[in-house]
N, C-alpha and C positions, 0 to 999 in steps of 0.2 A: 504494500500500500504506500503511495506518496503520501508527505507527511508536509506542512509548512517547515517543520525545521529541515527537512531533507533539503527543502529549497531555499535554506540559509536565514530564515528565521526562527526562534527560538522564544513561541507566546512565554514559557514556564520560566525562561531564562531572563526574560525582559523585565516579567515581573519580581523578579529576586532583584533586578538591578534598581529596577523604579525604589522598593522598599529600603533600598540599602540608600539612595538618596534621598527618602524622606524620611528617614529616620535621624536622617545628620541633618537635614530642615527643619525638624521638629520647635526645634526652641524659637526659630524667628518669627513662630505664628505670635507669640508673649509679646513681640513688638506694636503690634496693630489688634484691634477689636475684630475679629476672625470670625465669619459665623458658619461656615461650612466646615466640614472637615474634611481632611485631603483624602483625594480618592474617588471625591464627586466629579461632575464632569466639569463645573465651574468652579472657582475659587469665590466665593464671597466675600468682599472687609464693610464692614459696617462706617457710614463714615453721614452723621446724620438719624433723620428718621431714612434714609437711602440704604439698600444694601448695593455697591458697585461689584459686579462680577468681571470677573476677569478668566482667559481661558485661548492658551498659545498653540497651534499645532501647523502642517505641513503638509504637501501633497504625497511624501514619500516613492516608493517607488515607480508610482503611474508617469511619476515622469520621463522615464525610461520609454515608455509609449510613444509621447510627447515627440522624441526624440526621434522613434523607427518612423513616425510618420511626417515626420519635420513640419507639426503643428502646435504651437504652441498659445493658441488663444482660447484655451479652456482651462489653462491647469490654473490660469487666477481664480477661476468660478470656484473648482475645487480645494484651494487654499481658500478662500471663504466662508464658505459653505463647512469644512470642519472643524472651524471656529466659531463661525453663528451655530450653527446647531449647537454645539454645547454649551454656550450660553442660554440659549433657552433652557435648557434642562433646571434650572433654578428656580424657574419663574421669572427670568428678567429678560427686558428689550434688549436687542444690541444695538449699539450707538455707534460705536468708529471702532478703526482699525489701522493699526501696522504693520507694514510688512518688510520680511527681511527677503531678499535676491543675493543668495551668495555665488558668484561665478567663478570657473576656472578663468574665464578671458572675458572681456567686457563685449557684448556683441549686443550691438545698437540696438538691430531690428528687430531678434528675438524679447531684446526689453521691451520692443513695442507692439510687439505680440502680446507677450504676457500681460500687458499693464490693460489692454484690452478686455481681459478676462476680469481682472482685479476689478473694473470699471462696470462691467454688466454684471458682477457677483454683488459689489457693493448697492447697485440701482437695484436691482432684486432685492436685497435684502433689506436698503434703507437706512444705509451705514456710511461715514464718510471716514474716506483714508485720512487719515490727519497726516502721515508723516508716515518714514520708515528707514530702512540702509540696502544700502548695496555695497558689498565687498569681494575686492578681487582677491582669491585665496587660490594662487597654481599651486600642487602639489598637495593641497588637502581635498579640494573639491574636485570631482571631473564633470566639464560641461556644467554645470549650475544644479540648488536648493532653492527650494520657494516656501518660506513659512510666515505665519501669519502672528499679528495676539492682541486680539479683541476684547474691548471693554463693552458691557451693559447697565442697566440699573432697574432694582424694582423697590417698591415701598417694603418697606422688611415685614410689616404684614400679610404680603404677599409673596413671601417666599414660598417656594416649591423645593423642598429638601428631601422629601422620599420619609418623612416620617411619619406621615399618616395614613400611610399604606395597608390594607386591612386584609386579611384572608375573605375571600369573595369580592373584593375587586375586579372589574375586568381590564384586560387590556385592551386596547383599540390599536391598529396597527397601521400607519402609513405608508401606502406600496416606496420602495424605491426604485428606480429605473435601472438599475443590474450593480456593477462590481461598488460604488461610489469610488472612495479610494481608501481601501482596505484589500487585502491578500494578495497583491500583485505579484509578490514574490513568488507564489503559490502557484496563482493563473499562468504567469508565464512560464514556468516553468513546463506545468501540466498542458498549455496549449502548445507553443511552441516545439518543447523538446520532447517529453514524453510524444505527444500528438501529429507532432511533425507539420502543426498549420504553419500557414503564415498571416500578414496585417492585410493583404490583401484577400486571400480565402473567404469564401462566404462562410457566415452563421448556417447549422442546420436548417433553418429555415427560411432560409437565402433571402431574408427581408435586407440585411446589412451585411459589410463586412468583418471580420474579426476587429480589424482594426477601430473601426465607427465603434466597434461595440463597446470594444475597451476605452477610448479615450473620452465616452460620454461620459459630462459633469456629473458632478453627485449635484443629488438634490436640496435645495435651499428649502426651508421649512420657517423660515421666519412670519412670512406670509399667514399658513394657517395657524400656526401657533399662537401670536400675536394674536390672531381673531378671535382666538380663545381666553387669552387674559382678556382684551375688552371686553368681552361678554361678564365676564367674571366667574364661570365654571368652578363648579369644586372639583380640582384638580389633583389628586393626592400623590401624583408621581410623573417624571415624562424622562425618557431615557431614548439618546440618538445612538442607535443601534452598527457599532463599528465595528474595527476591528477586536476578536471576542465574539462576534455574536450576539446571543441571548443571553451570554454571560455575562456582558453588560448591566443586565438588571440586577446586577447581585449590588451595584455600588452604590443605591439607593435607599438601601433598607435590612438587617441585618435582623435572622428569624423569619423571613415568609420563603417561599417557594415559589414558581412560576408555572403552572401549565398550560403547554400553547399546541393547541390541538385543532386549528382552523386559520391554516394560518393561506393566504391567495396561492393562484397559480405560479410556480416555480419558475423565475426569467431563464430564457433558455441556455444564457453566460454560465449561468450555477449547472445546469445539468452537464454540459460538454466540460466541464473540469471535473463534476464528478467521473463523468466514464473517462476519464484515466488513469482512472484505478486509484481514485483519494477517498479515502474513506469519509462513510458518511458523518460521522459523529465529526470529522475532524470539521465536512463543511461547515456546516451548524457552530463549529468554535471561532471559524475564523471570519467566513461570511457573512453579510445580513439576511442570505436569504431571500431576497424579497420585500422585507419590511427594514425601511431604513429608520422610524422613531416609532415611539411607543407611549402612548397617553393613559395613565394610568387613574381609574376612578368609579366610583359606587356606582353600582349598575343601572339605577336609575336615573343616573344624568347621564347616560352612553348614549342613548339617541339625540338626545341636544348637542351633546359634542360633535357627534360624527355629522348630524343636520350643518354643523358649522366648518366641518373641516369639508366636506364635500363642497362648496365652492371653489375649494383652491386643490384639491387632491381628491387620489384612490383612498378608500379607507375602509377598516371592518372590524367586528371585532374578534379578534386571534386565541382570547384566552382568557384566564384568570389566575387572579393570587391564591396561593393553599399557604395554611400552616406548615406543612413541611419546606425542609430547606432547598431541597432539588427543585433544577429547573429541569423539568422534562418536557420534549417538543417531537411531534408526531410530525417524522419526517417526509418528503414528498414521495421518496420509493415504498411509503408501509412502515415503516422501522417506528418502534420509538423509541429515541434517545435520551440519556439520564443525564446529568450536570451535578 
């Protein structure tokens, strides 16, 4: 069976490494009024009656895509996009953003490719770049990094912190549009070299090509989400479903379980990396599957929600909270998988 770490990733590894850095961070939360605890998707500091969230990340390896198809006016969407998503996960709007362009060599046109992206993620989303860096690093970087690290704000009454998450909850599930930008290590690997495709090769269902398929943006959720704080829904959880998976939901709430046994049709990017021989339990750990966020809440506000997200998105509901700690999810071959 392929594995993500076979293709140079190490989920189990990573996370020993993240721990060993927040454990030597630990003290500097005593500096500032801190209201989240590490390990959510945003950081909160209290400063006011305001909670300001904050929350850094990158396009990773999708850039590699980027590259074979010498297109680079999406991967700003997707540095965006996994930055605002995790900002909502709090309960807060996102306001602005900076971005970091680190390059091997300074190349003009591809910054103005990229800055293109940056510019229809931000207009989507409703965010403005304040500022950011670009640094030339030959010999550490090859070819260029793109990371982002956006600020929000919510009234601290309105936090969304995963604490009042209840066994009978359900989850509500927002389609994603196939890989975002998670498991490329994975995908490429399993497409390319196990598979022997190329960027040109059609999709099995010859609607696209490999390539289209993989360098499509992840999706922005600011849009419905947002629609959801105005309304003022009681909202007990909202988790954007990356890399991890479903495992994801574990960082929200410590003591419930997750069962997701209806979850939409499987995008056909996840089934052709499945058949090369990756196991299922591993897709489900690395992929989203399908559902790129997760709105979490008392069953009887589910049809007002989803009534509200369905303007702007796919959406349905996938599952519910249990008492128990496992997340189990009834995968698309039949199988059901444990966590």
């Amino acid at each position: 069976m392929v594995t993500y770490s076979e293709s140079g990733v190490d989920i189990d590894l990573e996370a020993k490494t993240v721990s060993q850095i927040a454990e030597k961070l630990q003290s500097t939360l005593e500096c500032r009024d801190i209201i989240t605890d590490s390990g959510h998707y945003a950081a909160l500091v209290k400063l006011g009656n305001k909670g300001i969230a904050m929350s850094t990340d990158g396009v990773g390896s999708k850039i590699l895509i980027a590259e074979m198809l010498n297109k680079y006016d999406t991967v700003g969407i997707d540095c965006i996009a996994m930055v605002v998503n995790d900002i909502l996960c709090v309960g807060a709007e996102p306001i602005a953003l900076v971005d970091y362009l680190a390059v091997e060599k300074p190349d003009p046109q591809r910054a103005a490719e990229i800055a293109e992206g940056l510019v229809k993620g931000a207009n989507e989303s409703n965010i403005a770049i304040i500022g950011g860096e670009t640094a030339s690093l030959p010999g550490i970087i090859k070819d260029f990094d793109l990371a982002g690290t956006g600020i929000g704000f919510v009234d601290i009454d309105k936090i969304i912190s995963g604490a009042d998450i209840e066994p009978g909850n359900v989850l509500i599930g927002i389609n994603s549009n196939g890989l975002h930008s998670n498991g490329y290590s994975l995908a490429r690997k399993a497409i390319f070299e196990d598979a022997g495709l190329t960027i040109d090769d059609k999709m099995p269902n010859g609607e696209t090509t490999i390539g289209e398929e993989l360098i499509r943006p992840t999706e922005l959720y600011v849009k419905p989400i947002v629609a959801l704080f105005e309304k003022e829904y009681n909202i007990n959880g909202l988790a954007h479903i990356t890399g991890g998976g479903f495992t994801n939901l574990r960082r929200l709430k410590k003591g419930v379980g997750y069962e997701i046994t209806d979850l939409p049709e499987t995008p056909e990017i996840f089934k052709l990396i499945y058949e090369q021989n990756v196991d299922i339990k591993e897709m489900y750990k690395v992929f989203n599957m399908g559902i790129g966020f997760v709105v979490i809440a008392e069953e009887d506000e589910a049809e007002k929600i989803m009534d509200t997200l369905k303007e702007y998105c796919q959406c349905q509901i996938i599952g519910k909270v249990t008492d128990d700690e496992k997340i189990v999810v009834k995968a698309f071959e039949g199988s059901t998988i444990e966590y």
